[in-house]
C-alpha positions, -999 to +999 in steps of 0.1 A: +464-724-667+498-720-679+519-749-697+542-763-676+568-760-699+559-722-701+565-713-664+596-694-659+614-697-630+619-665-606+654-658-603+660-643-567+664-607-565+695-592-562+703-579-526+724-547-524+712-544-488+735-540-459+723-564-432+702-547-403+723-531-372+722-549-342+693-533-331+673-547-362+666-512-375+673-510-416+696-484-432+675-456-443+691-451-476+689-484-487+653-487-476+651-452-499+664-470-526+638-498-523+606-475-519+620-456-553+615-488-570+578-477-566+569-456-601+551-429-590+531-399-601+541-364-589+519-340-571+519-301-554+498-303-522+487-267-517+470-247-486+469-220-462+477-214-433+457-193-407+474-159-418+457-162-454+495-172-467+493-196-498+519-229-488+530-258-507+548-289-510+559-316-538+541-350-524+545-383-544+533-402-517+495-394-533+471-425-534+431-425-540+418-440-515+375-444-518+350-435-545+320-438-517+328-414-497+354-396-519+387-396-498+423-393-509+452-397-486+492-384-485+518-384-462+534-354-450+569-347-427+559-341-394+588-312-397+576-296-425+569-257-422+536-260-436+524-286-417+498-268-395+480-257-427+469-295-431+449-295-395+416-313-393+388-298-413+415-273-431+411-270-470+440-284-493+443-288-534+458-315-547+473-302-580+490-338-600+516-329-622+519-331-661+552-342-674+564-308-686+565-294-644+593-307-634+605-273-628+575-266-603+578-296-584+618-290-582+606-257-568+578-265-539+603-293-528+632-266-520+631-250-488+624-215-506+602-194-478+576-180-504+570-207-533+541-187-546+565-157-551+579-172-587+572-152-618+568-180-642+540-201-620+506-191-628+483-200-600+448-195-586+423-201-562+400-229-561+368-229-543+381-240-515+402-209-512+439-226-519+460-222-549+455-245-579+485-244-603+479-239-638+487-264-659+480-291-640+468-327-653+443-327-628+434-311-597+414-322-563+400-300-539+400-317-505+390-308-466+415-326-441+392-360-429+416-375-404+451-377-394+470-403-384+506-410-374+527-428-394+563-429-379+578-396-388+551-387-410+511-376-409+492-392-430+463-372-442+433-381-452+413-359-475+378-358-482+373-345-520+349-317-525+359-309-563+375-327-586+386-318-628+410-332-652+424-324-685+417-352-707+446-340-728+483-344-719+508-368-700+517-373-660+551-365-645+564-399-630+595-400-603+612-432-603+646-445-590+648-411-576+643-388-610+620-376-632+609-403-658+580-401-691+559-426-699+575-428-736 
């Protein structure tokens, strides 16, 4: 129990929020601004899609979730090019970030047609048949689970099939809407 005398009192948080339209919808940068207060880690989601070609996105929207069965999930734009590589039953890697790849997760979030095509990213294929990035803290090979809408996005759950780390090294975080180190 803590002293009475000990208890701080929470101050309220500081609104810089517009107030809701009319319609009661929130503004959708603001409401950016309050999921970025979220620290998160930064992942490459990787697959193919049914021509063989290697795809890939930047995902920080990455959360474990069950150690019995093994399942991941992450949310991915409805819009996005690659999304028919993510069908139920398709393979997908996971590849989480280390805090010196900025530059590849600057790269598979630009709207660049090939993102395999860069000379300076080593990749190669897992198991499952989808890239793995080298250099990578760790890396999870998954088959798509289930799918489920969620608004504008899919969220996809993965079953893990594979799963290493490197013991060695540091996560790259995304905060506040940049790159941040744990140091």
């Amino acid at each position: 129990m803590i002293p009475r005398h000990s208890q701080k009192r929470m101050q309220p948080l500081q609104s810089r929020s517009r107030e809701p339209g009319s319609d009661g919808t929130l503004d959708q940068r603001h409401l950016r601004d309050v999921f970025g207060c979220f620290a998160t880690g930064v992942t490459i989601i990787t697959a193919r899609l049914d021509d063989g070609s290697p795809v890939g996105l930047t995902a920080n929207s990455f959360s474990s979730v069950s150690l019995d069965p093994p399942l991941i999930l992450f949310n991915l734009d409805r819009g996005a090019n690659c999304a028919e590589a993510f069908a139920l039953g398709k393979p997908f890697t996971v590849n989480v970030l280390r805090n010196d790849q900025e530059a590849q997760s600057n790269h598979f979030a630009s709207k660049v047609e090939d993102k395999f095509a860069h000379p300076d990213f080593e990749w190669r294929d897992g198991a499952n048949g989808c890239p793995g990035l080298a250099g990578s803290l760790a890396q999870l090979e998954c088959v798509c689970d289930s799918l489920h809408d969620g608004g504008d996005h899919w969220i996809i759950i993965g079953r893990v099939q594979h799963a290493e780390r490197d013991a060695d090294g540091a996560p790259l975080l995304f905060f506040r809407g940049r790159y941040e180190s744990l140091a």
